[in-house]
N, C-alpha and C positions, 0 to 999 in steps of 0.2 A: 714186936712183930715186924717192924718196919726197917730193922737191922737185918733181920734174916731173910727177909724178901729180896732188900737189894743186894745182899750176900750170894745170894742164888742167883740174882739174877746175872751178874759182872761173872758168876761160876759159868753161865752157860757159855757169855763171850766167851771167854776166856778157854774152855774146851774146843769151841770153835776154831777159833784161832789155832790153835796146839794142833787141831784133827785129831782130838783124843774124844773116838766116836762112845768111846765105854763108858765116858764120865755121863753122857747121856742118860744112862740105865738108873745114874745116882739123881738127874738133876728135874729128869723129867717126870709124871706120874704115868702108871702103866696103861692109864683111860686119856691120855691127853690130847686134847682136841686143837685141834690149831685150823682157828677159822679163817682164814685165807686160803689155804689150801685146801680144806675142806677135807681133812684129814684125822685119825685119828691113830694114838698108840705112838709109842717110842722110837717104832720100826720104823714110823714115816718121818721120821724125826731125822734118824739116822741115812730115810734116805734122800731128802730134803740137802743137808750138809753133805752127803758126797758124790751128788750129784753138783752142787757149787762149786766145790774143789776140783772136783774134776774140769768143770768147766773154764775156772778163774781158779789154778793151782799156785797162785798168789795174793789168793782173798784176804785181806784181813778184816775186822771189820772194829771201827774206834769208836767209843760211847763218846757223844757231847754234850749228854745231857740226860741226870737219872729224876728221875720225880717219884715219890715212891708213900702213895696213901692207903693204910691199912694192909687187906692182902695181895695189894696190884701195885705194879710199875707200870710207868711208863718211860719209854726211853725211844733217844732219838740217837742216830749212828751215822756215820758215814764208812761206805763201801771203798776199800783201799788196794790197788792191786786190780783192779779191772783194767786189761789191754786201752788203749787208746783207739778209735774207733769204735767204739763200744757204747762208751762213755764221755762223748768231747770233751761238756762242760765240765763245772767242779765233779768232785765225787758223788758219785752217789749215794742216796742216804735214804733210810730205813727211819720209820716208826713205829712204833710194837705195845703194845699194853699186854704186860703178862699179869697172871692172876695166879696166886700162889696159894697150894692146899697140902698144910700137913709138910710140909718144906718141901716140897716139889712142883714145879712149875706143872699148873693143871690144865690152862688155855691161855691161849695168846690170837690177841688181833693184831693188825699192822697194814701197813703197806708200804710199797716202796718205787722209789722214785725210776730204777734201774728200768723200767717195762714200759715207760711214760708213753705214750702216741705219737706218733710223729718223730720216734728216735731210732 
């Protein structure tokens, strides 16, 4: 189980990165809830990632880190490709707990450092 979670999970980077928004439909489940955003379904999935792109059409985004117990990861990232002014310090970076059902990512927590106060 713990092979195919993080399998999936480095899938989603990995789509991301590409802007291969269709791998989406394969990686995520069709009820997917993603609670930070407060969102729910694929579509919001899709429109989460090209509303980034559009806005940092240089995003990448690099895993430093997978941890991956039963049907959840966690993983920590740094954001790559954000203009300067943006972002002064280091990069910014992401943490995420996805939770995987039936090989499709079914909800994810996270936060990210990108939105911080005072930046």
């Amino acid at each position: 189980m713990t092979d195919d979670v993080r399998a999936i999970a480095q899938r989603m980077y990995e789509a991301f990165n590409a802007r291969d928004l269709t791998a989406a439909e394969t990686i995520f489940s069709t009820d997917f809830v993603s609670h930070p955003l407060g969102t729910v379904g694929v579509d919001s999935v899709l429109k989460a990632w090209s509303g980034l792109h559009t806005m940092f059409p240089d995003i990448q985004v690099v895993v430093e880190d997978m941890l991956v117990d039963a049907d959840k990861a966690a993983v920590r990232t740094t954001l790559h490709g954000i203009p300067a002014g943006v972002e002064a310090q280091a990069p910014p970076s992401m943490m995420e707990i996805f939770r995987v059902q039936n090989g499709r990512i079914a909800e994810l927590w996270g936060m990210s450092s990108l939105n911080r106060p005072g930046r």
